[in-house]
C-alpha positions in Angstrom: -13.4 29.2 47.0 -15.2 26.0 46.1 -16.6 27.8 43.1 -13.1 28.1 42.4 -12.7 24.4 43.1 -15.6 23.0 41.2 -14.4 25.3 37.9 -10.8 23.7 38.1 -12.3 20.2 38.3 -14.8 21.0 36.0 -12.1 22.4 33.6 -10.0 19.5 34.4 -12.9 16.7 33.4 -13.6 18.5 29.9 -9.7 18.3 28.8 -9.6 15.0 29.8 -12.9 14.2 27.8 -11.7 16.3 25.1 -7.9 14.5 25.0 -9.2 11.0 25.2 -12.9 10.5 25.2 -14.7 8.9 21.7 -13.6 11.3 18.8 -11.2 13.3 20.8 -8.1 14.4 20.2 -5.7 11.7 20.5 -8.3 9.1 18.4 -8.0 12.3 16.0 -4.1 12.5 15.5 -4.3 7.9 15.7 -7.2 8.7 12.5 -4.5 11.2 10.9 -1.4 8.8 10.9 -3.9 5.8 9.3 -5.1 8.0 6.6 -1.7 9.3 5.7 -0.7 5.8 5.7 -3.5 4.6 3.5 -2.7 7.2 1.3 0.9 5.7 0.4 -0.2 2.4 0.3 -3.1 3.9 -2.4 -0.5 5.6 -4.2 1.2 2.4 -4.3 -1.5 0.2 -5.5 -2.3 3.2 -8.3 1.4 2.6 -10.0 1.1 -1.2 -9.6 -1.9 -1.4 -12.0 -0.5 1.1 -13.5 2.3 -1.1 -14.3 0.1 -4.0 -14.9 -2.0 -1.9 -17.5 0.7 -1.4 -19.5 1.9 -5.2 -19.4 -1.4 -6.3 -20.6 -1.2 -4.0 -23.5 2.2 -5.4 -24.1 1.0 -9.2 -24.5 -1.9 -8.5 -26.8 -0.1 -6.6 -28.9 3.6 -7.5 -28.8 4.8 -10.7 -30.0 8.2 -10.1 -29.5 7.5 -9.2 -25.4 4.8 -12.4 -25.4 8.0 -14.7 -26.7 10.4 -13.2 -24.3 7.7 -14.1 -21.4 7.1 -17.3 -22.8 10.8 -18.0 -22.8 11.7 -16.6 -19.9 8.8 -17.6 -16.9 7.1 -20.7 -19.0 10.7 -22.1 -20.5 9.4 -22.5 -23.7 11.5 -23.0 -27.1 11.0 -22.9 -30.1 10.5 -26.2 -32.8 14.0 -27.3 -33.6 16.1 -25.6 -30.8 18.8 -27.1 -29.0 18.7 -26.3 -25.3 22.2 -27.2 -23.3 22.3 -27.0 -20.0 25.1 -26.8 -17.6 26.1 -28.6 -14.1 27.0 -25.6 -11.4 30.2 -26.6 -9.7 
């Protein structure tokens, strides 16, 4: 009978080591989740500069999207323009 004893304690110690212990299997499925979630955010970030790639090609080699930033985010005109603005109610 304490054989019996010892092996059900001893069984009982190695799932507990194996569940929580360094590398076991809760730090394993808490590893899992933070990959998968740095995979999103990766895939993410890859169509950002994706997005940003093709903007830069757009302002060195089209004027008419350069102008349409330049009027748009910098507020610039061009010479001779007439610019009205108008009160809000």
């Amino acid at each position: 009978m304490k054989i019996g004893r010892y092996f059900v304690a001893g069984f009982f110690a190695m799932v507990l080591l194996i569940l929580f212990s360094d590398r076991g299997l809760v730090e394993y499925f808490e590893i899992k989740e933070k990959l998968s979630l740095l995979e999103t955010e990766t895939g993410r970030i890859s169509a950002e500069n994706e997005q940003l790639r093709e903007r830069i090609v757009l302002l060195r080699s089209d004027r008419d999207y350069l102008e349409l930033i330049a009027r748009r985010d910098l507020g610039m005109v061009r010479e001779g323009e007439i610019i009205y603005r108008f009160r809000e109610p």
